[in-house]
Structures are given as C-alpha cells and as structure tokens.
C-alpha positions in Angstrom: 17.5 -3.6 17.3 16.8 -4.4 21.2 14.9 -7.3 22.2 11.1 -6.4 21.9 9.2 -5.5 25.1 7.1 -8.7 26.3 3.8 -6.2 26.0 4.6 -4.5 23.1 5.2 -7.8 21.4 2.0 -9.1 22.4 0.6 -5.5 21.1 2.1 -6.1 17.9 1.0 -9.6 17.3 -2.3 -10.2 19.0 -4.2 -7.1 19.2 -5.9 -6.2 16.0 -4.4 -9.3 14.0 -6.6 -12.8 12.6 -2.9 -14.8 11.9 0.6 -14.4 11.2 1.9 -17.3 8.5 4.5 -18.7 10.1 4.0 -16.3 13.2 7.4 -18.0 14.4 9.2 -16.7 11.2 7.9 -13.1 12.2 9.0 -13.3 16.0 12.4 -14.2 14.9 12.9 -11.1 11.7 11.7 -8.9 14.1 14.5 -10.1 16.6 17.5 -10.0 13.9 18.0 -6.7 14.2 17.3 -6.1 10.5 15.1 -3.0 9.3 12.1 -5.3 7.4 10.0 -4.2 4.5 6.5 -3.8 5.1 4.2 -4.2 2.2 1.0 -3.0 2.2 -1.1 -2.6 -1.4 -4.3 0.0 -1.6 -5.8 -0.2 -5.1 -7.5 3.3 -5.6 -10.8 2.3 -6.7 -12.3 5.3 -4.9 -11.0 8.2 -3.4 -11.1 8.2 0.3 -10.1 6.0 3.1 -12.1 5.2 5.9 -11.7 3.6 9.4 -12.2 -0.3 7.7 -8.7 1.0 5.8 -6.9 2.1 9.3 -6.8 -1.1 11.1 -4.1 -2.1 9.3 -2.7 0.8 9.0 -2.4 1.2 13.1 -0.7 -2.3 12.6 2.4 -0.3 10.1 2.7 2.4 12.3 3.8 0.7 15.2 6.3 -1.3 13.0 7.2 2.2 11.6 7.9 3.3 15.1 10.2 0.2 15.5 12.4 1.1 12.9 10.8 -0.9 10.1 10.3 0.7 6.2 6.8 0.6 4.9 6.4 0.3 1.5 3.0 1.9 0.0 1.5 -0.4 -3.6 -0.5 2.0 -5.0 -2.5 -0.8 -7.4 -2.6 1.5 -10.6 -2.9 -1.6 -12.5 -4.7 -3.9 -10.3 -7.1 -1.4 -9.9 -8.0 -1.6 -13.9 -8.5 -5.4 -13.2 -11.2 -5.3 -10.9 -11.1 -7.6 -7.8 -13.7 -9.2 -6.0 -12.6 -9.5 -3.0 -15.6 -11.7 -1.0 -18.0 -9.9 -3.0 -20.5 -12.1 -5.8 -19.7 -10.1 -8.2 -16.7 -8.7 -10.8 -15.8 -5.1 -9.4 -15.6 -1.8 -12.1 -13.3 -1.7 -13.9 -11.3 1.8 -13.8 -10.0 3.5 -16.3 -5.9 5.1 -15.7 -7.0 8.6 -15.7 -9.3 7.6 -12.7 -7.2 5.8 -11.1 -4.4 8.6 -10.9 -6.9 10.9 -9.8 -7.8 8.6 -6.6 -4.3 7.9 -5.9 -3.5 11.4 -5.3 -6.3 11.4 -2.7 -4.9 8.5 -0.9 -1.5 9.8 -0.7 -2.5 12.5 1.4 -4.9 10.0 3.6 -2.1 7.7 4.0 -0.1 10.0 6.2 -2.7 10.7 8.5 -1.7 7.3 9.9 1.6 6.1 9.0 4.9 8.3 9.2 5.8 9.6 6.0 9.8 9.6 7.0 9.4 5.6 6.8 7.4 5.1 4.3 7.9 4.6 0.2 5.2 5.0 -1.8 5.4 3.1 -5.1 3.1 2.2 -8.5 3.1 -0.8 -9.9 3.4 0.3 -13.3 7.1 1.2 -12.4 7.5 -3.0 -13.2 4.3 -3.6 -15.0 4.8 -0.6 -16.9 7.8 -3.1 -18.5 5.7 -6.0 -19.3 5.9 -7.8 -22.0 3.6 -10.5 -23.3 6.2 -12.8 -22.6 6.6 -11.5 -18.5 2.8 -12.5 -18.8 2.7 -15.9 -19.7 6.0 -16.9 -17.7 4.1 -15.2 -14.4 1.2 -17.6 -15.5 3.1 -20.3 -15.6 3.5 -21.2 -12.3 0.2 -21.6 -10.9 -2.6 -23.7 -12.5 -6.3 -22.8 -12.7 -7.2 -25.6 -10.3 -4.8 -23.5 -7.6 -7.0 -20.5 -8.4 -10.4 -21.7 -8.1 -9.7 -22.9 -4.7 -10.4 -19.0 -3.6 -13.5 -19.0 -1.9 -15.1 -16.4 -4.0 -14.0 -17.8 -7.5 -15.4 -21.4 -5.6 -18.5 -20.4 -5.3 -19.2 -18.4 -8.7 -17.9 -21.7 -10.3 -20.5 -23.7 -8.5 -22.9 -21.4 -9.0 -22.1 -20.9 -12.9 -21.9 -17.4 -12.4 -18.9 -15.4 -14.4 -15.2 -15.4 -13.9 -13.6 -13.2 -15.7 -9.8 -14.7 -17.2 -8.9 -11.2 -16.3 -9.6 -11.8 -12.4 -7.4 -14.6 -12.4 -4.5 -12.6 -13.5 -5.1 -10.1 -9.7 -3.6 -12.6 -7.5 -0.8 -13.1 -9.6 -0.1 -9.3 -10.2 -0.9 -8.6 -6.5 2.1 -11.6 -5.6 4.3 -10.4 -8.3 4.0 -6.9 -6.4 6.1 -8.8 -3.5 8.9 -10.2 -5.6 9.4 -6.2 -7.4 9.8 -4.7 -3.9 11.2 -8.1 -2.3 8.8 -7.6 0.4 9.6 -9.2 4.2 6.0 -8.6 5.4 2.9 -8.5 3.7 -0.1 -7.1 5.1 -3.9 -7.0 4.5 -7.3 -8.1 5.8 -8.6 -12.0 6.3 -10.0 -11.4 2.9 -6.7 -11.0 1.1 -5.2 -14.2 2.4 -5.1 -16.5 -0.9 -3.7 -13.4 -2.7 -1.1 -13.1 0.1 -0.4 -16.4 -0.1 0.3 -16.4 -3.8 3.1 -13.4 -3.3 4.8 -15.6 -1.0 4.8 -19.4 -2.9 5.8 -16.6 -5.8 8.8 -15.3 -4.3 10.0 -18.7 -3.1 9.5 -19.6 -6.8 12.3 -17.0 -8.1 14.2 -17.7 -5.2 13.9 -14.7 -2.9 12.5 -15.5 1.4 9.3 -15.5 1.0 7.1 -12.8 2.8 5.2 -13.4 6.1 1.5 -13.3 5.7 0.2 -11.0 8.3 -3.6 -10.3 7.7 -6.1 -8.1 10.3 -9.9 -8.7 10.7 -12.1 -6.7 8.9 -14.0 -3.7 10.5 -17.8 -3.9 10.2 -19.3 -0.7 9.1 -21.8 1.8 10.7 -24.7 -1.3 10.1 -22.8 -3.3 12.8 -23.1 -6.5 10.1 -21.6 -6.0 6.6 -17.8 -5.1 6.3 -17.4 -1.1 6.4 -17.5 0.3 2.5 -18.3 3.2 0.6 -20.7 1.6 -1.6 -22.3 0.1 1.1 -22.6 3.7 2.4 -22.0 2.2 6.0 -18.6 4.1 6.2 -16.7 6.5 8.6 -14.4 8.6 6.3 -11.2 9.8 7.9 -11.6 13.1 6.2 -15.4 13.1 7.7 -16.0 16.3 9.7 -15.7 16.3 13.2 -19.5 16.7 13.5 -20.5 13.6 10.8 -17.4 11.5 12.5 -19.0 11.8 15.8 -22.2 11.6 14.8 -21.8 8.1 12.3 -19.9 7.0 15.8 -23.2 7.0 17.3 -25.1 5.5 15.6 -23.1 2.4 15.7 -24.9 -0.6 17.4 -23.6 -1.9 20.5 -22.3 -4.9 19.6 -19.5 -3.7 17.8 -18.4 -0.9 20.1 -15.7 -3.2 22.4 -14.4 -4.3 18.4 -14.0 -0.2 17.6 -11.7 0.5 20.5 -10.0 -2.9 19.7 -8.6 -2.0 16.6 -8.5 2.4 16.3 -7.7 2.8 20.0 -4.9 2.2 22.1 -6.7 1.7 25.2 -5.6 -1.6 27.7 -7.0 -5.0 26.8 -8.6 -5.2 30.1 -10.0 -1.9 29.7 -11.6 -3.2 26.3 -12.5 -6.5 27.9 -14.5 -4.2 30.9 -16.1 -2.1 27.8 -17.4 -5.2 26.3 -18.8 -7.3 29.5 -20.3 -3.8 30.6 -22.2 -3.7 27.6 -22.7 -7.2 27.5 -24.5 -7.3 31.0 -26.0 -4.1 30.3 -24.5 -2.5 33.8 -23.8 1.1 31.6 -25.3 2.9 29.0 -23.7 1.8 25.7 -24.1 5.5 25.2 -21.3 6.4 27.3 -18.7 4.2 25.0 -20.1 5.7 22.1 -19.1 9.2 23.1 -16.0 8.5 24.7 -14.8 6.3 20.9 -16.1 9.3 19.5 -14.1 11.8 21.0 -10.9 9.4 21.2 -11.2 9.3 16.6 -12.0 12.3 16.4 -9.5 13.9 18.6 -7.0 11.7 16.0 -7.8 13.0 13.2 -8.6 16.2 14.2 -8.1 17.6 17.6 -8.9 17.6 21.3 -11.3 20.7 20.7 -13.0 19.0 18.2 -13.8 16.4 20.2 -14.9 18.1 22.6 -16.9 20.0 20.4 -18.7 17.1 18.7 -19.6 15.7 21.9 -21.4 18.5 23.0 -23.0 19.1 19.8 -24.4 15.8 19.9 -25.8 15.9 23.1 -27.2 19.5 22.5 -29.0 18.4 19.1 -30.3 14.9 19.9 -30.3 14.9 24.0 -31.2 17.9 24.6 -33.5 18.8 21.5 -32.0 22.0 20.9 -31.1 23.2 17.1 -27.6 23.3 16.1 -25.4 26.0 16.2 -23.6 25.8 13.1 -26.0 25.2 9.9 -25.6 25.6 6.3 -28.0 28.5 4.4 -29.9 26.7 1.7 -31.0 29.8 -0.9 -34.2 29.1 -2.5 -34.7 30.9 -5.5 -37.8 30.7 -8.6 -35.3 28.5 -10.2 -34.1 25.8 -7.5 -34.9 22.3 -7.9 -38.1 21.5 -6.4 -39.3 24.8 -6.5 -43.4 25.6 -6.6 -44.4 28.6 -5.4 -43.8 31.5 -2.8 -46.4 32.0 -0.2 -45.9 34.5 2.0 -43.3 33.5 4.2 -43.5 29.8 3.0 -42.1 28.6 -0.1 -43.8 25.5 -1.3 -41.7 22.6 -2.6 -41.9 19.0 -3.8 -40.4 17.7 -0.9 -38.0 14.9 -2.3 -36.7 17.0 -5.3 -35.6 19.7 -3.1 -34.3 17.5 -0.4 -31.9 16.8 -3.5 -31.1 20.3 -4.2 -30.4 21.3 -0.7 -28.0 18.5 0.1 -30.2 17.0 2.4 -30.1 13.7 0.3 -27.8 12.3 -2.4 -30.8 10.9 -4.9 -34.5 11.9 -5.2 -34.8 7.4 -4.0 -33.3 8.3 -1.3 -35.0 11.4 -0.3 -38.2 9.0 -0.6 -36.9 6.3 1.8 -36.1 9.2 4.3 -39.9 10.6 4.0 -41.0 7.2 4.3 -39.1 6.9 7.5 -40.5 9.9 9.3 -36.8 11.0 9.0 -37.2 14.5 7.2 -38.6 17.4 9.6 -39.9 20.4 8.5 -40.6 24.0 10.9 -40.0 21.6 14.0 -42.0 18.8 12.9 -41.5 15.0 11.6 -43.3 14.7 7.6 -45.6 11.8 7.3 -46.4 10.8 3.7 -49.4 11.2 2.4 -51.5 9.5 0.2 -51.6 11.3 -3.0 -51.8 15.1 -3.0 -54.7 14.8 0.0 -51.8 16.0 2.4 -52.5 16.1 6.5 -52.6 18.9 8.6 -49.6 19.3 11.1 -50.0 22.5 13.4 -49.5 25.4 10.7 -47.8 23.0 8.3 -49.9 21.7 5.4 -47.5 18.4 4.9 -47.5 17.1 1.5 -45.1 14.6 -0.3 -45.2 16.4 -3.4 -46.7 20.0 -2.4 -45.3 20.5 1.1 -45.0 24.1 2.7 -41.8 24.9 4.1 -41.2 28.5 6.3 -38.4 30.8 5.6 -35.6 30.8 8.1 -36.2 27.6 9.5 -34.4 24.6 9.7 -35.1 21.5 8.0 -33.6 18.2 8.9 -33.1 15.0 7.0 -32.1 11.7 9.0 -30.0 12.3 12.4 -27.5 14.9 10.8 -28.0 16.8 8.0 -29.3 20.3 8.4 -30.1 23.8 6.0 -31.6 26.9 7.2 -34.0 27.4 4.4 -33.4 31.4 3.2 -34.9 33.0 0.1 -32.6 34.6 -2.5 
C-alpha cells in the first residue's frame, strides 16, 4: 500500500473524528502495507439508520476505498442486553425474533454507505451462540466491578442509587469479546462508546492478540440542534426518509449546527466549512442558503441529483412562496373513519385530533393535541386555534372547533411544516 496522501491523511484522521488511542499506532498500520480490519458493531434495537449512524460510517468508507476490510457486528445478543449508552436509564430489552427482524433492515441501510465488496457482515451469536457458562465466568474474570463503575453512566446511577442491572455489566465485556472473535485491528464508534472500546482492546491484549486501535467520532445532534440525533427522541433524519421529509427535517435544523452537518456527511473543503460557519456566525448570509444547499448535497446521496433539485423547489414553493404542494396524499373519509361526525354538505365534520390520527397527519391523538395547541394544524387555508370547550370561533367560512371542527371536501389540510392529505369523501 503507497504512502498516504498528506491531505487525505489529515481527511482520515481529523475530519469527523474526537481521538484515535494511540493515534501513532494507527498512522503507522495504515503505513505497513497491511489490509486492516475495521470493526464497527450496530446493535439492531430499531430498524432504521439515520444520519447520527453515518458519521462513522463516512469514516469506513474511505478506509474501504484504501483497501481496508470492514467487518459489520450485527449485536444480536447485545441487543437482548440492553445498553445505556449516556442515557439514565436501562434500555428495552429485545426479544431474538425482533432483533432478526431489525437486522435485516440494517443490512440493506448499511450499503447505502459502505461498499458491500469490502465488507463482512457477521452475528455475534456465531461465538456467543457457543457459550458456555464456563466462557461466561472466565470472560468475567478479568475485569473487576470497580473497573466497571468507573463508566460515566454506571458512575452516576451508583451515586444516585438508581438501578444497574448485573446484566449491563456483562455489554462491555460482550461488546470487547466481539474484538478478540473477529481479531479486530480498528475499532470504531461514537465518544460515547469509548469505555466499551477500551475494554475490547485491554481484552485482546489479555489473550494475547494486538490490541485494537480505539478510533471514536463525535456524535451528531439531531433536528433539535441540542440532544444527540435518535429515533425515540423523534429528532431524527432517516436515510430512507423521502426526498421531500429529508429536505424538509434539513430545514428545520437551527443554525448553530449547520457548519457541524457539512463537517461530518459532506465532503466539502475545511475552509469551505470554516467560511459556512463564520458566515453564519457573523450573520453576513442567510443561514437559509446553507440549509438548502446541505439539503440538496444528502439528498442527492441518497437519492439523486433530481431529487434534490426537486426538494428544493418544493420547499421553497410550499413555505416561500405559500403555494400548495404538488404531490399530496388523498385521505378518504368515510361514515366509518376515525374521527368521523357528520356530513354537511360539502363539509364533513370531525373531532379534529382523532382524525388527524386517522389521516396520518399525526402519530398519537397527544400529539395531534400539541400540534392544535401550536397553531400547527390548518384547515381550508387557515391556522386552527383551540377553543375553549365546544364554544368554537368563527374563522372566515370555518366554524373551528377542537372537538367539532368543519373540514371542506377536496381541500388540503396540513399538520406542522410537512405533512399534507387532500381530504376526499368515499
């Protein structure tokens, strides 16, 4: 393998990454000429990546494209365990048949990324699958509990007196055992992971194999701009999102994060990033104009050009220049849909949150409150305010009520800044 590229090296191990433990023992694998193995473990606790999952994944790619193998832990056991990762609490426990059903989804996400030619996709019950009770206790053997509750999480549920389960104790060491089955030479994961990255490498040097290089990434806030990006935190950007929700969730992103997005999912120059950032910064340009150009740049990636182009002037069609969208969904009202009153002519009257459910408009009758509350559903062209009681307020032709609202036929009704049905009858 040739000598790496001065700014290709400095791609590799500064953009995008937190640290590399030893950073000096990376520089010189990558220089021996040797194909490494790059270990990277998702456990499938639900079934779609997002954007927060693809910094790292950018990281193995451009390792791929030097030569190196990836190798793909799919946690099917791990997964069953529950990790905390940061969070104050013990995660859900999954059962197999769940698990399986999520892998299957990653595996096709995964390749959206990284090159399937160079990459092995593994689970660990291939090893754990063999485990004894014995394997067990001789894995717990060599840490103690004192090792363990050094973790910042575990730390402060101890101090707090809050629950740690014996079963979470047993992650890191499953995680690090992970690295001595594939005898990884690079681990990867996010600044969270570090004490369970750790753990695979003092394990490997424990059975006697060179232990891994730590090589963790910063984690990706989500569409909040504060809390790291999650699906139960519903602050997400799905890779499988559709050109018009990608685009859209893209703006909506505050601008303090924007310069960090093309940092980590784009490949444009530092100093480009470093202009991005100081122009939003000094407020010399719309952050606007960032926003659309990330949003074309993802979702040209993981769709197409045309889609990008597409999304962009969607956007600026539906919320610059007021207009309704071109594309919307028929929602078909019959005497039996949820929510339904009554038929009025060429109204059909509706408690409002209930059929915000039915219509897809919202995922839970909760949230279809909070939306109302928010002045975020309109109805035949105009915002709903909530009323008190069943009293209701007049808006133009549009009795408005919470509970009794009067919606016309063949017009569009809109919750928050991109969710859309044309209202038909059956």
């Amino acid at each position: 393998m040739a000598k790496l590229d001065p700014e290709l090296l400095h791609r590799i191990t500064r953009r995008g990454v937190a640290e590399i433990i030893p950073e000096a023992e990376f520089l010189k694998r990558l220089e021996e000429g040797t194909p490494l193995k790059l270990k990277m473990g998702f456990d499938p606790s639900r079934p779609d990546l997002h954007l927060g999952h693809v910094v790292g994944l950018r990281k193995l790619r451009q390792l791929q494209d030097l030569g190196h193998e990836l190798i793909l832990i799919v946690g099917d056991w791990t997964a069953q365990i529950g990790d905390p990762s940061g969070q104050s609490d013990t995660r859900t426990m999954l059962d197999a048949a769940q698990v399986r059903e999520n892998a299957e989804t990653y595996m096709r996400q995964f390749f959206r990324v990284v090159d399937p030619e160079k990459t092995r996709a593994v689970y660990q019950s291939e090893w754990f699958g063999k485990f004894t009770l014995a394997s067990v206790i001789e894995l717990t053997s060599h840490f103690t509990v004192n090792q363990f509750l050094h973790r910042e999480d575990f730390a402060n549920r101890y101090a707090e007196q809050r629950p740690i389960a014996i079963t979470e104790l047993l992650y890191p060491l499953l995680q690090g055992y992970d690295s001595v089955a594939i005898e990884a030479d690079v681990e990867f994961g996010g600044t969270d992971q570090l004490f369970n990255l750790m753990v695979g490498r003092e394990l490997q040097e424990k059975k006697g194999q060179r232990p891994q290089i730590v090589f963790t990434m910063p984690i990706l806030p989500g569409t909040d701009g504060v809390r790291r990006m999650g699906k139960s935190l519903g602050n997400y950007i799905a890779i499988e999102d559709t050109p018009t929700d990608m685009f859209g969730k893209v703006m909506s992103l505050p601008d303090n994060v924007i310069a960090l997005y093309f940092e980590l999912l784009t490949d444009i120059p530092d100093a480009e990033v470093e202009e991005i950032r100081q122009a939003i910064e000094t407020h010399s340009t719309n952050p606007m104009e960032f926003k659309k150009r990330l949003g074309v740049e993802l979702v040209t990636w993981f769709h197409s050009a045309e889609d990008g182009e597409a999304a962009r002037a969607e956007f600026e069609r539906v919320f610059q220049q007021r207009e309704q969208p071109t594309d919307v969904p028929d929602f078909v009202v019959t005497e039996v849909t949820e929510g339904f009153s009554r038929f009025e002519g060429n109204y059909v009257v509706v408690d409002l949150a209930k059929f915000l459910v039915s219509a897809g408009l919202a995922s839970s009758r909760s949230e279809a409150q909070r939306l109302i509350k928010q002045n975020a559903v309109e109805v035949n062209g105009q915002k709903v305010s909530p009323s008190a009681g069943d009293t209701g307020e007049s808006l133009g032709s549009v009795a408005t009520f919470v509970s009794s609202t009067r919606v016309e036929l063949d017009t569009i009704v809109r919750a928050g800044r991109r969710r859309f049905v044309r209202v038909v009858r059956g």
